[in-house]
LUMZA-860942 format. One record per atom (N, C-alpha, C): x, y, z; residue in one letter. Coordinates in pm, whole numbers, plus 50000, padded with zeros to 5 digits. Last residue first. Layout:
<pts>
XYZa ...
</pts>
This chain:
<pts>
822409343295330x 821709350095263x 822109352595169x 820689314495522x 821819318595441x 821639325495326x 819289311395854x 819669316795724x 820559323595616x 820269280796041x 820809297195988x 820499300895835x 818719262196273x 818579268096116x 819609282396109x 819609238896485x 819329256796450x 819859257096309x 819759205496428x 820589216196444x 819509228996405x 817719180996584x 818219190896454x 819269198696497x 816969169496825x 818159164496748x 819069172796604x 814639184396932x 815939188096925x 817459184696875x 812159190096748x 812589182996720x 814209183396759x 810379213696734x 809529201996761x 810619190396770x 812119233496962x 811399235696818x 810839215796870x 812709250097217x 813979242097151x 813029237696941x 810429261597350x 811459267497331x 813059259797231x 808359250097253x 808519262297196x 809709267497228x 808449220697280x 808889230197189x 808689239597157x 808219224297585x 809879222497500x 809189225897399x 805589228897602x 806559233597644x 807939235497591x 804039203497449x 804239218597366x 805329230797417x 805309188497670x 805509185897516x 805269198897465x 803869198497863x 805559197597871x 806049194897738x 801249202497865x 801949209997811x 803129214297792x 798759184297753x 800429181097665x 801039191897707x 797379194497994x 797489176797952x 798569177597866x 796299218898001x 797419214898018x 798049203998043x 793799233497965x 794879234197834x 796289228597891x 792369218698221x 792619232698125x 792989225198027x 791979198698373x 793539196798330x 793349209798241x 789679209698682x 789639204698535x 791449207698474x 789649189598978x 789709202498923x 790109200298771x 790219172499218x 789099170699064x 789169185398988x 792639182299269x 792649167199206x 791749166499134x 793739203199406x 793179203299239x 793059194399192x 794499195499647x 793389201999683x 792809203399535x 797019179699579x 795879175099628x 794829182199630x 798819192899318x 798229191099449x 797209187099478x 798609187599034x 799309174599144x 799469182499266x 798119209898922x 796829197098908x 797379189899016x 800469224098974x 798959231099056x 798659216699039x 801409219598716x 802079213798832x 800909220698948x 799749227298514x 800079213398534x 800979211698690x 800059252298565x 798619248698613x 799069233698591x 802189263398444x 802109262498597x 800909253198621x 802179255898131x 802789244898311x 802649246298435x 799789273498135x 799659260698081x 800449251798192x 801819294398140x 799929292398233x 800059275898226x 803489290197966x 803519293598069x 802789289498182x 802329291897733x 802769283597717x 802659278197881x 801299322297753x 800499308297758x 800679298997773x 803769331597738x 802899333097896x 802139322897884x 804199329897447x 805019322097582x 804439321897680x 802359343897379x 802009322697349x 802969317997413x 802679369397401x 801609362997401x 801159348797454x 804859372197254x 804989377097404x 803539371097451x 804409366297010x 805129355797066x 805189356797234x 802619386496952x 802499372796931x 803169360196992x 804029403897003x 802909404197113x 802919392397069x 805789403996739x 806889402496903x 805289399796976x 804659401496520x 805329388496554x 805519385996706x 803159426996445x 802629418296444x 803089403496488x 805909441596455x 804399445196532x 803349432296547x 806969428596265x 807699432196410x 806539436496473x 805959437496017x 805619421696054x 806239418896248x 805849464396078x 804169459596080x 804749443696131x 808779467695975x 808209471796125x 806769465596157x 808449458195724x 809639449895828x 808619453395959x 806699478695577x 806429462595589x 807359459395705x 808339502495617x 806959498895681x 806759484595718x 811349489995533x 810679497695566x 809089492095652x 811269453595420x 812189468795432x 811219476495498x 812409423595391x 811269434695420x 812089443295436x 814389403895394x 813459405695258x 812449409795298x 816129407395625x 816549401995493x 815959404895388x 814709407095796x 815839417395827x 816129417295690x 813209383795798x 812119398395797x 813339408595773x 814919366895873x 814319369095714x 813839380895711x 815829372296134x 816569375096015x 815819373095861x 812809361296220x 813329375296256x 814439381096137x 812779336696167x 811909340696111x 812679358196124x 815029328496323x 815209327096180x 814439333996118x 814239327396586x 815339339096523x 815279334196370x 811709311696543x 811479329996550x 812769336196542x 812839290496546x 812619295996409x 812339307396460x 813929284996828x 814709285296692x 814339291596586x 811229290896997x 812409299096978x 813409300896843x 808269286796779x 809389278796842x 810389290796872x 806439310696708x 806859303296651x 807519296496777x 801979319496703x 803729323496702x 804929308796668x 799819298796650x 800789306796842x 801889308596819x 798319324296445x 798929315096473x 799179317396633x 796679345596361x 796069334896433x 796539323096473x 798489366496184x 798059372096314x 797089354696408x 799059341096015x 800069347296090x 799269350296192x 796619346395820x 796609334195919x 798189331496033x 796439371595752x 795429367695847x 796049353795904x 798819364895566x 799199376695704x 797939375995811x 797399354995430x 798549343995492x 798769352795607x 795719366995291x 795169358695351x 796559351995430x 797459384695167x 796589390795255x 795979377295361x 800149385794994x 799139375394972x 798599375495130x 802479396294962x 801849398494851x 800239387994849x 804139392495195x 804049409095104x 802769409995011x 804149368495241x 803679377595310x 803159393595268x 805029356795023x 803619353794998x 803249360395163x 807419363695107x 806889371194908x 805339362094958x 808319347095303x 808139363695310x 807499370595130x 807559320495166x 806829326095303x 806899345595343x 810049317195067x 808759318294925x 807869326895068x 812399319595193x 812189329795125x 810599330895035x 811709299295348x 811569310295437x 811639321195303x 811919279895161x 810679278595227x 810059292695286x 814569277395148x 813789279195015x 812139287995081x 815529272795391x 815489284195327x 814779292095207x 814369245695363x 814159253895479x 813979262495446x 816219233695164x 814729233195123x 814189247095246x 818919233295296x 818669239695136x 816999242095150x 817829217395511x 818669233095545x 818409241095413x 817649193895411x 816639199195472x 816839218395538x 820799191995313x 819249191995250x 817829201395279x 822029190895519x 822149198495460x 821089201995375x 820569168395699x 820919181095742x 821039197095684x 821969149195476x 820299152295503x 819809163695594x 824249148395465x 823479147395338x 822329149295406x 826699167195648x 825419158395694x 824469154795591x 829379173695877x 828149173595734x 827159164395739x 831149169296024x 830719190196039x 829599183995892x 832899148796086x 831689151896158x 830619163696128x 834729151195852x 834059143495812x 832699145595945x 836259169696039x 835629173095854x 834579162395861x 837139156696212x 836399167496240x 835779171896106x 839169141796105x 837549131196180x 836409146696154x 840749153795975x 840109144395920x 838889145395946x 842089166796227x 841279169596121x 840009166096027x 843059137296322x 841429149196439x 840889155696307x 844759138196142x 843629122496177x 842799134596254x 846589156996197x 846159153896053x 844809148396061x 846599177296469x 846499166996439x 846239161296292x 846349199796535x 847989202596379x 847879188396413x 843289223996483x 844339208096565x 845559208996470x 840589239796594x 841779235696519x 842679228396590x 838199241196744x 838229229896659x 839269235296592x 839299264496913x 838559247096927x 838499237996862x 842069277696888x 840909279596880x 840099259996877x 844159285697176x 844179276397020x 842579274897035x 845159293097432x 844349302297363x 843579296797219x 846119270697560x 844969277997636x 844599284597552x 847639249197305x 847779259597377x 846099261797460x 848099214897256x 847449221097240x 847559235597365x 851549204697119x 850739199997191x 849449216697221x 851159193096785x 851929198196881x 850569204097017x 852709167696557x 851339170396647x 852109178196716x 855089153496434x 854339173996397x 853269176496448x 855219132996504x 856109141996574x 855439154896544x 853449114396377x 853679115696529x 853979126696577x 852469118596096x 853469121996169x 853309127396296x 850679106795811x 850459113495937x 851929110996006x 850119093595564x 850949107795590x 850809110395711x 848579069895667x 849739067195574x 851069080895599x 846589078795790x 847179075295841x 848989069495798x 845309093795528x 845649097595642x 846869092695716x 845079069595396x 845659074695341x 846289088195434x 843309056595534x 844389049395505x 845029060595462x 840969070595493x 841899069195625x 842859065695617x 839719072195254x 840549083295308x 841459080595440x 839439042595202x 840569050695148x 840939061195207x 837369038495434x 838409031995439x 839889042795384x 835639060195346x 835959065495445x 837619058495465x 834839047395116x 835019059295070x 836089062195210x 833429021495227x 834399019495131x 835649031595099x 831359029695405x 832899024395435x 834009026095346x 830289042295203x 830479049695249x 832039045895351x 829099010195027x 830009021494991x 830359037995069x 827828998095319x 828468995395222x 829599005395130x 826199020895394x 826889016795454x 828009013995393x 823819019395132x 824599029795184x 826109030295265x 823828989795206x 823768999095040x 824729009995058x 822268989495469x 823398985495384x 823768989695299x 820059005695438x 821009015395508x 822299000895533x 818768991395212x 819349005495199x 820329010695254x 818048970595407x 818998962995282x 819708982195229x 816508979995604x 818098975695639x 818568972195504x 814449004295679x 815299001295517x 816728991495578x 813889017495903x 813459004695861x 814028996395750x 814189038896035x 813279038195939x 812859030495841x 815639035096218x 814439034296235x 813539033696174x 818359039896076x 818279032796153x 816759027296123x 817719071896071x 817969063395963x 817939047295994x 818389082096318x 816879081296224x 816719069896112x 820329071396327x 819779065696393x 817819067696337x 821789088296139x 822149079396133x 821049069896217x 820439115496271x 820109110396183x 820869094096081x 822209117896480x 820939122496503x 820329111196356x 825009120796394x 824609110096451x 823349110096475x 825129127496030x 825359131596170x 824429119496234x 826469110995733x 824909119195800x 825659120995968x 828509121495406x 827719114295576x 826649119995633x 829479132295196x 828669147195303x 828659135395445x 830199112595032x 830639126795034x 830039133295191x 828139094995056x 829609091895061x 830289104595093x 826089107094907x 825559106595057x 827219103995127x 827049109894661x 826939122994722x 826729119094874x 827119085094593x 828569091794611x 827999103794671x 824599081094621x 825419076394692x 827189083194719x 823859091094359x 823089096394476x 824209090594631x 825139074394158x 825399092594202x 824899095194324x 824159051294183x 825339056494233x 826039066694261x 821149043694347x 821879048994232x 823149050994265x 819739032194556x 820379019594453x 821299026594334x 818889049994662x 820229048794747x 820949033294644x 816329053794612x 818009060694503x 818829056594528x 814169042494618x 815329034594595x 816569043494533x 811649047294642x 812549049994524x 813349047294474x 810639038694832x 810429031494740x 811169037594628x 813489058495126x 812279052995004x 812119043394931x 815829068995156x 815789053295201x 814359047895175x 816319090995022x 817369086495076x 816699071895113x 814009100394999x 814199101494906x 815489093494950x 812539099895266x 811679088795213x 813119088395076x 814449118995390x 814369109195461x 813999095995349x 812819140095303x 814639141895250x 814809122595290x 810589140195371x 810649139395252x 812029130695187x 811249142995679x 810739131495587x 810589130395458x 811869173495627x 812889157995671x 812489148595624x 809829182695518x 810919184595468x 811319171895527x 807899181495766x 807629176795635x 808589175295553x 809549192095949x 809429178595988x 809049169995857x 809769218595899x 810659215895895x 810589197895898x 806889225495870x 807779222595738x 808629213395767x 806149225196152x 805849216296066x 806029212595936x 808259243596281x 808559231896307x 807969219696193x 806639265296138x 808099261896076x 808559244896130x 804459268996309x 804419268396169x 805809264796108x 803959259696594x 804969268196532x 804979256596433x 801919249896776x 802579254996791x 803799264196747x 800029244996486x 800289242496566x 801199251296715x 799519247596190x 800409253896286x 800289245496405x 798209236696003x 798159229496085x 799299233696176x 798159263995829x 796629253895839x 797019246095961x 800449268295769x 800029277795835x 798199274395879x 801559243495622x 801819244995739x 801069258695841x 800029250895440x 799259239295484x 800159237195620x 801529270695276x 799709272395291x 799319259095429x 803719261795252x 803509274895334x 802199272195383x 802989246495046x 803569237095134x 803559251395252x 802309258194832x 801009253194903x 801479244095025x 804009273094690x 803709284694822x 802279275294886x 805229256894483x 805839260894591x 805219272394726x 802749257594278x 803389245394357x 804309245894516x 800509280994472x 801649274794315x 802189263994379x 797739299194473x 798329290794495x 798829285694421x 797469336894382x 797529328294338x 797939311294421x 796569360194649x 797689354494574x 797319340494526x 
</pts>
């Protein structure tokens, strides 16, 4: 298969897999989403781009990313008119809100509903995320170019069978794509080819900690660290992904 603009970002995470080929989109993506929000680009100087970040907010994971990433005159900027946006809606909340039509919460009332106006509010404004969402849009993008350059491009299915499989999170994601955009033969081969793979690189994962906690007995002191100097780090992520502040990907079909 041809390399295109969109199937060389597949190509180069399946080059530096690692533990799971998706974690390293997913991290390339963020920072992307990250540089375009508080970059030399400076969008966050535009005003469209802002009303949209005004609109959506970022979750607390990434408010702090954001934080770190150094831009204080940006993540003023930003600040700046997001107060501004949040001020009006509250006021305006708090303007219609009525003590009395709160009622008080039943054993069966589903979790996040409230006949609070202000909880509402808050709870809308917690459920988004301009960069969450983003990196969620691009994700999918990612997972659909990755199954058409499975079908159709031999060398990627060699570099699948030589990966260590995926992170828990993305192997259900990876799983609903295969449900999604394979059919027949193909679906069952990439299920042949995914589940030993993964039944595979968990035991390894596996080996790996037991033998780190073996090294700290005394009798394995000079005894060689194997493959198991990082393996609480590669540990978690295979089962939570490289990065647990994210939220689980859902593919959206």
């Amino acid at each position: 298969m041809k390399e295109q603009i969109h199937t060389i970002p597949i190509s180069d995470a399946f080059d530096n897999a690692g533990e799971c080929p998706f974690c390293y989109i997913e991290k390339r993506t963020e920072d992307h989403v990250m540089d375009f929000v508080l970059g030399h680009g400076a969008s966050y100087m535009e005003a469209d781009i802002r009303d949209m970040t005004d609109k959506e907010g970022f979750c607390r994971a990434h408010f702090k990313k954001m934080f770190d990433y150094g831009n204080s005159l940006g993540n003023a900027w930003i600040l700046k008119t997001m107060y501004m946006r949040h001020i009006e809606e509250m006021d305006k909340e708090f303007k219609n809100f009525k003590p009395d039509s709160v009622q008080r919460s039943g054993l069966f009332k589903k979790a996040n509903a409230s006949s609070n106006s202000i909880v509402d509010w808050i709870n809308k404004r917690e459920s988004t995320c301009f960069i969450c969402d983003s990196v969620n849009k691009t994700f999918n993008a990612y997972m659909k170019t990755f199954f058409t350059m499975y079908e159709k491009d031999p060398e990627l299915k060699e570099k699948l069978k030589n990966t260590k499989g995926f992170c828990l999170d993305h192997l259900k994601v990876v799983l609903e794509g295969a449900d999604t955009y394979l059919k027949g033969d193909k679906r069952k081969e990439f299920y042949d080819i995914v589940l030993p793979l993964m039944h595979d690189n968990m035991n390894r994962i596996y080996e790996n900690v037991a033998w780190f906690i073996e090294k700290y007995d005394y009798k394995n002191k000079d005894a060689d660290w194997k493959n198991s100097k990082d393996a609480i780090q590669r540990g978690m992520q295979k089962l939570r992904g490289s990065d647990p502040s994210l939220p689980p990907h859902v593919l959206k079909k």
